[in-house]
C-alpha positions in Angstrom: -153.9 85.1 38.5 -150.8 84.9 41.1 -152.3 84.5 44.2 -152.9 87.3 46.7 -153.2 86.4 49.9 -151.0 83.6 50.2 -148.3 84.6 47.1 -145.4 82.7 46.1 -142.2 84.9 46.2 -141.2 84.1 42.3 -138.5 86.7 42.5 -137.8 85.0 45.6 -137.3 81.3 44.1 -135.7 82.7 41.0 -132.6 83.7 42.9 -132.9 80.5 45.6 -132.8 78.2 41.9 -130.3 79.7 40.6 -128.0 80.2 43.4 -128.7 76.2 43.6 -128.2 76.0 40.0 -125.2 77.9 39.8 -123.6 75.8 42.6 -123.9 72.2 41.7 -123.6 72.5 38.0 -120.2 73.4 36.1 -120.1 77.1 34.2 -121.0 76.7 30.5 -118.7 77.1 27.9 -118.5 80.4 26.0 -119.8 78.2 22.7 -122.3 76.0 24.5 -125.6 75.9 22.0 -128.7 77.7 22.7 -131.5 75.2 23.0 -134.5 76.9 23.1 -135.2 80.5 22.6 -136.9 83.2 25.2 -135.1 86.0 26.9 -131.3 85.7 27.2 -131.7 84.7 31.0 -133.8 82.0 30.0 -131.2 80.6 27.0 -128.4 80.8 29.8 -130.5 78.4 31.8 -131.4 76.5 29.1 -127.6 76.5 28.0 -126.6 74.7 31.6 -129.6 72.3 31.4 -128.2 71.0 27.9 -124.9 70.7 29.7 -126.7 69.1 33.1 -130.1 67.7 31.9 -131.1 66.2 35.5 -131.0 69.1 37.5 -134.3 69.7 38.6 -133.5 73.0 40.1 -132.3 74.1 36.4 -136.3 73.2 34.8 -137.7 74.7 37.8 -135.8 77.7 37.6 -136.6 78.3 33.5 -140.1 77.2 33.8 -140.7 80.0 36.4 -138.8 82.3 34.0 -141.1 81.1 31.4 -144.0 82.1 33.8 -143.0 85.5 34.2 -143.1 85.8 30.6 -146.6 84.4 30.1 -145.3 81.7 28.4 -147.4 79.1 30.1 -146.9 75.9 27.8 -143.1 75.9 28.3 -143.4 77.4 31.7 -145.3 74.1 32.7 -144.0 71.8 31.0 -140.8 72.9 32.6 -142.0 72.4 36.2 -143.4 69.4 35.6 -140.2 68.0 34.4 -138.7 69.7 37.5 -141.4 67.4 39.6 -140.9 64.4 37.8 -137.6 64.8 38.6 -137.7 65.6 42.0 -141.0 66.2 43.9 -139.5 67.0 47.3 -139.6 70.5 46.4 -143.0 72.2 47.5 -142.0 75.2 46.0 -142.4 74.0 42.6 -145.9 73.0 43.6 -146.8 76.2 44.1 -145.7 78.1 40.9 -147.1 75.1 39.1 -150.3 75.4 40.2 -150.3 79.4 39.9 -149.3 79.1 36.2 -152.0 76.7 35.4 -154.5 79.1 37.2 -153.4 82.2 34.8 -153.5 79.9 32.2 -157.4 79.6 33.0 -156.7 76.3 34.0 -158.1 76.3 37.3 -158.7 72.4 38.1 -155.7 71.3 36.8 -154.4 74.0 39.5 -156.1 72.5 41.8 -155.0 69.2 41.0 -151.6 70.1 41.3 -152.3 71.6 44.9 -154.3 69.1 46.1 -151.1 66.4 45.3 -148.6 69.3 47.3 -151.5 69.4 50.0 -151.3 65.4 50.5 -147.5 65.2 49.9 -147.0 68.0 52.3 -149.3 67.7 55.3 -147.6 69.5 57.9 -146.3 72.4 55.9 -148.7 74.8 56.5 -148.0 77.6 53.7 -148.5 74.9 51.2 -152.1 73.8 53.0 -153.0 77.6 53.3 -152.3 77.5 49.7 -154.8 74.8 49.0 -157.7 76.4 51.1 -157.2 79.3 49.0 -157.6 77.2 45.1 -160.4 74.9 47.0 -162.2 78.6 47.7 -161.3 79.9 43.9 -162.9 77.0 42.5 -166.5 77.0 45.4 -165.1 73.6 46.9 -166.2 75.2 49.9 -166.1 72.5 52.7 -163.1 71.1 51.7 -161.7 74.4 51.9 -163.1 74.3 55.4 -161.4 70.7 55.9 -158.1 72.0 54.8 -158.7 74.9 57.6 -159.7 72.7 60.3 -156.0 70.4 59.8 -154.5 73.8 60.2 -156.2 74.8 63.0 -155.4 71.8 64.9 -151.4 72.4 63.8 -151.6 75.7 64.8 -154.6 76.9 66.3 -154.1 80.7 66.4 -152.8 81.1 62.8 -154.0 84.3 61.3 -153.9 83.8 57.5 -156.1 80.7 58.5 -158.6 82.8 60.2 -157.9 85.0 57.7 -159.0 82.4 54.8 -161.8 81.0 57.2 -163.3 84.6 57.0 -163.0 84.3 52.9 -164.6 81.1 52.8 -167.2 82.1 55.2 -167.7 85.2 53.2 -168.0 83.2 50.1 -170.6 81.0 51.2 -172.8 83.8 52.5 -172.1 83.4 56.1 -171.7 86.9 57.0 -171.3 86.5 60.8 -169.3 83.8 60.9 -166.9 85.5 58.4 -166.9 88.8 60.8 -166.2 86.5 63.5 -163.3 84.5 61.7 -161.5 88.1 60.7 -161.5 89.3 63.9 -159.6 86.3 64.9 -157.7 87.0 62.3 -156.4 90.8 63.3 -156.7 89.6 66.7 -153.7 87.6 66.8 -151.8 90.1 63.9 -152.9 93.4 63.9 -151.0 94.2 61.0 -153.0 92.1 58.6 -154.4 94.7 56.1 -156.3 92.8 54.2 -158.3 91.0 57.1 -159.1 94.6 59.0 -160.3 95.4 55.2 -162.2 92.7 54.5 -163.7 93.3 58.2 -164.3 96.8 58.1 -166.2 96.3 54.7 -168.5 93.5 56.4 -169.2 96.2 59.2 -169.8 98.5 56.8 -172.3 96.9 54.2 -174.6 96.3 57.8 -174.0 100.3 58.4 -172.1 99.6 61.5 -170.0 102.3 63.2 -167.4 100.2 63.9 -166.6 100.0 60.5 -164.9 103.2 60.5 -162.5 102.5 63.1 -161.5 98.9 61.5 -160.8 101.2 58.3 -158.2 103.3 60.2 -156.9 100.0 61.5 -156.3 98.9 58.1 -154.4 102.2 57.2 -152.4 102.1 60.9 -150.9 98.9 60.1 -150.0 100.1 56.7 -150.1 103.8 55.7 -148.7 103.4 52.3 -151.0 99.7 51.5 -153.3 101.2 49.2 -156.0 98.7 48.9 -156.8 99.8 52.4 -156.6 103.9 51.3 -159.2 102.7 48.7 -161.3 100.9 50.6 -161.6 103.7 52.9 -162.1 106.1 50.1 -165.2 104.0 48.8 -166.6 104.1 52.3 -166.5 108.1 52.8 -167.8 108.4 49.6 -170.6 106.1 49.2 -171.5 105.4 52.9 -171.1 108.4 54.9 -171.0 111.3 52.0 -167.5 112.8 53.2 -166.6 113.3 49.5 -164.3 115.9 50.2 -162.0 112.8 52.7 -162.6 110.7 49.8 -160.7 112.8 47.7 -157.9 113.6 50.3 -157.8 109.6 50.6 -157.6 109.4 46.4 -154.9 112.3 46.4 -152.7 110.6 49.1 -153.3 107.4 46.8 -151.2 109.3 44.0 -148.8 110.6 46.0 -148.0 107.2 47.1 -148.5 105.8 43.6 -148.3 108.7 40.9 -149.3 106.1 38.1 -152.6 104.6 40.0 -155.0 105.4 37.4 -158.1 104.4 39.1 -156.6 106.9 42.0 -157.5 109.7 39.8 -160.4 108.1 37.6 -162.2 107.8 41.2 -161.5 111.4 42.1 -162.9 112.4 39.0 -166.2 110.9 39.5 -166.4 112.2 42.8 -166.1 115.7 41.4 -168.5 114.8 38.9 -170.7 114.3 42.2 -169.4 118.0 43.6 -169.9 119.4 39.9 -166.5 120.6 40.0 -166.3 120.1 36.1 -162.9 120.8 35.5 -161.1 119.2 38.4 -163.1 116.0 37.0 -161.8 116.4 33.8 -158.3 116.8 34.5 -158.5 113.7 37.0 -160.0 111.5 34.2 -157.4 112.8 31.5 -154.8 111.9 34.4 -156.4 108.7 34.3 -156.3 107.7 30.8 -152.3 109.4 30.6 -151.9 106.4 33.0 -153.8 103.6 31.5 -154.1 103.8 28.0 -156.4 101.7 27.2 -158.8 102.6 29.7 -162.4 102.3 28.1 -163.8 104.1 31.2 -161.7 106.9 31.6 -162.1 108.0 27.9 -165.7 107.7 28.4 -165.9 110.3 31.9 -163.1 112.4 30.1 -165.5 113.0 27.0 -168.5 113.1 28.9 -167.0 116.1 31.0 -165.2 117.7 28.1 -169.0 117.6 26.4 -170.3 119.3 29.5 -167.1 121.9 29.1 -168.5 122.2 25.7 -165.5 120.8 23.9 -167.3 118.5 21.2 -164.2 117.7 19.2 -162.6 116.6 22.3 -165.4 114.4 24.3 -166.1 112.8 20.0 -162.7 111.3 20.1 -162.8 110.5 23.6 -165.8 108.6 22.8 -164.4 107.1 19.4 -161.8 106.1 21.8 -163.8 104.0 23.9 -165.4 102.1 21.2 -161.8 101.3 20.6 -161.6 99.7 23.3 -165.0 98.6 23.9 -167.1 98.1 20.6 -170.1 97.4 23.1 -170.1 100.3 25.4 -173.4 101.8 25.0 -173.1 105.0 26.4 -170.3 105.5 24.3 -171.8 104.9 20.9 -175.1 107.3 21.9 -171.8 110.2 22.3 -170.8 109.7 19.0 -174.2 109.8 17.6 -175.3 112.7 19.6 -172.1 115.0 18.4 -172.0 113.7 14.9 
């Protein structure tokens, strides 16, 4: 799980490690062994580390390689070599502690971001960073204590306000979250995710406002399409505008032709407008897109069944069960046609 709000530009520190890399270490030879294996990026690095074997930079750089493989045991133990060797580097912190979180390791995440946080008090990306595991793993109030050193560093932040609202959230304290957003977009009115998050608040207490913080979120971004979709989901299931849902869903796929849940969303709205075949084609547009999309083969054999196309909607439904051996629905198809 790379983080969202707060991400750590791997692409980013890839080129920055290997720039460094490439600069303070000599070329390799053409017949320089190959000490590990991995992509041949990674057994180039891995080629200049045998050649310069404390070079931090060099373990970082593989072990974030390593990362982007989903190889998280080498992609660890790579950074924390890098640490050992040189733990002035927050950086490393960072994609250390995102790699032991995808790797469903969340307190040893935390661990590592909690040493960053202490080695690093005045760098404020890195405490943002530690709110933000804190709030993954429901250490809520020290979340709120990492927030409060921010705040008194630099006390109109937005992605603090902006994590004060997620923690808020978290912990059930609806008004205090609005409150904390709106800070938030108040001092960066191009912070999508914070108009989103507040327009959804404003929304689930069927406040007008929430409309308006919507088209916020799409102002600041018309091509973000978390904030298309969040829209969408409003029309549709709070004010009944199905037919702007589906302009929302078809500007989605313009944006992003390859969206599937763009068009699987569609489809169930047309379910809702019994416009059959539209739905169909939007769920088959869906599964052409995600292949392996339990969901979509189920709504794209239910509304071939309703076209009357049994052959079709029984292997859309064996398909599922592919997929999902559980799906209930799915198994009461295949019994029903056969």
């Amino acid at each position: 799980m790379k983080s969202k709000n707060y991400p750590f530009l791997l692409g980013a520190m890839l080129l920055l490690l290997a720039f460094t890399a490439c600069n303070n270490d000599p070329k390799p030879t053409t017949d320089a062994p190959v000490t590990v294996g991995g992509t041949p990026q990674i057994q180039d690095i891995s080629m200049k580390i045998g050649e310069s074997p404390t070079n931090a930079s060099l373990y970082a750089t593989r072990g974030a390689l390593w990362y982007e493989n989903e190889n998280f045991d080498e992609g660890i133990a790579d950074l924390e070599k890098a640490i050992q060797m040189d733990s002035t580097k927050p950086e490393y912190f960072h994609v250390l502690a995102d790699m032991y979180m995808d790797y469903y390791k969340s307190r040893q995440g935390l661990a590592v971001m909690e040493r960053a946080g202490a080695l690093f008090p005045d760098r404020i990306p890195t405490q943002l960073k530690l709110a933000e595991f804190q709030l993954i793993v429901k250490q809520h109030n020290p979340a709120l204590v990492t927030l409060q050193r921010i705040q008194m560093k630099q006390p109109l932040n937005s992605e603090m306000f902006f994590m004060f609202g997620n923690v808020f959230s978290d912990m059930g304290k609806i008004d205090q979250a609005i409150t904390a957003y709106q800070r938030a977009v108040e001092n960066d009115p191009k912070l999508v995710d914070a108009w989103v998050k507040l327009a959804n608040l404003l929304a689930d207490k069927d406040l007008p406002q929430a409309a308006k913080y919507f088209d916020n979120a799409i102002k600041a971004d018309s091509t973000d399409i978390s904030a298309l979709h969040a829209k969408a989901y409003y029309l549709s299931n709070k004010k009944n505008d199905l037919k702007g849902a589906i302009q929302l869903y078809k500007k989605i796929n313009a944006i992003n032709p390859q969206y599937a849940e763009g068009y699987y969303n569609a489809g169930l709205i047309y379910l809702d407008m019994d416009s059959v075949e539209q739905a169909y084609q939007s769920f088959d547009l869906s599964v052409k897109f995600a292949p392996t999309f339990a969901e979509g083969y189920y709504h794209r054999g239910l509304t071939a069944e309703m076209k009357g196309d049994k052959a079709q909607a029984l292997s859309d439904y064996q398909n599922v069960l592919r997929f999902d051996p559980e799906f209930a629905s799915a198994k009461e198809g295949v019994q029903r046609l056969k």
